[in-house]
N, C-alpha and C positions, 0 to 999 in steps of 0.2 A: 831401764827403770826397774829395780825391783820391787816385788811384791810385799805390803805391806804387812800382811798376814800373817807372816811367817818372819818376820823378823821382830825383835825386843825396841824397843825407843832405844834405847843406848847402842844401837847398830848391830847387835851381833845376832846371828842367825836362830834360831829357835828347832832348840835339839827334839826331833819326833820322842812323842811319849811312848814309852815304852807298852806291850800289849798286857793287857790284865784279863785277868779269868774269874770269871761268875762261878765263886763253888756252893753259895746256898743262897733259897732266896726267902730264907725265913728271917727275919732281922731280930735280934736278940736283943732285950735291954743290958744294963750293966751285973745284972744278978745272973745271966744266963740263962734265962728264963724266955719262950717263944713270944711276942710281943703278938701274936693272933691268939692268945688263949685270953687276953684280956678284953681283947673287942668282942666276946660271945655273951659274956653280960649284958654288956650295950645294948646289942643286937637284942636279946632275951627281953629286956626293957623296954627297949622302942617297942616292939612287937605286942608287948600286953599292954603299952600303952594306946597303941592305934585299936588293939578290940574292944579295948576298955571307951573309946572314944565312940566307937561305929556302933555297940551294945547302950551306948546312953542314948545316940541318936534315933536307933531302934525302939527303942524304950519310949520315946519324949512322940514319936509318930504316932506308937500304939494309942500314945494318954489322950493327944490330941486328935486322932481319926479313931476313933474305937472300931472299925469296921474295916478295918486291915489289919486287925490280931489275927485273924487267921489265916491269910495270905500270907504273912511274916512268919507268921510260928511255921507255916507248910517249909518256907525256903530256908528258916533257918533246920529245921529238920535235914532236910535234904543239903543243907552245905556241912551239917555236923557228920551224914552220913558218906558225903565225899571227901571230907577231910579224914576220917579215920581210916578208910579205904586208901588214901595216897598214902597215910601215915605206915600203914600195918607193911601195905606194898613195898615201902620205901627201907626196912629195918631190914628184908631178907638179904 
């Protein structure tokens, strides 16, 4: 009995495909232009949109606990001053 895997419905054998080679793995639109130079916007957006979202949440906690403005103001300090530290780190 043969295998049915390897052969076509009309009987005939099924010719091995031929080997192909990966020469870029950057995918191009039809303009030839890198198609990841567009998803940085996105990415840029999400991003100010989620601090924009975690900054109103911060905001709406201060209005309604007045007596964690300055617990908050302290950590936001201190995450302003380890994000410029990764940032500066990060450019050399």
């Amino acid at each position: 009995m043969r295998q049915l895997d390897n052969w076509h419905p009309d009987g005939t054998p099924e010719r091995p495909m031929a080997p192909t080679t990966i020469t870029s793995s950057i995918v191009t639109d039809e303009r030839g232009t890198d198609s990841s130079t567009a998803l940085w916007p996105l990415v840029i957006f999400t991003l100010v949109l989620v601090v924009l979202v975690i900054a109103a949440g911060l905001v709406y906690i201060t209005w309604r606990h007045p007596a964690l403005a300055a617990p908050l103001g302290t950590a936001a300090a201190c995450v302003t001053v380890i994000v410029t530290i990764a940032l500066s780190l990060g450019r050399r």
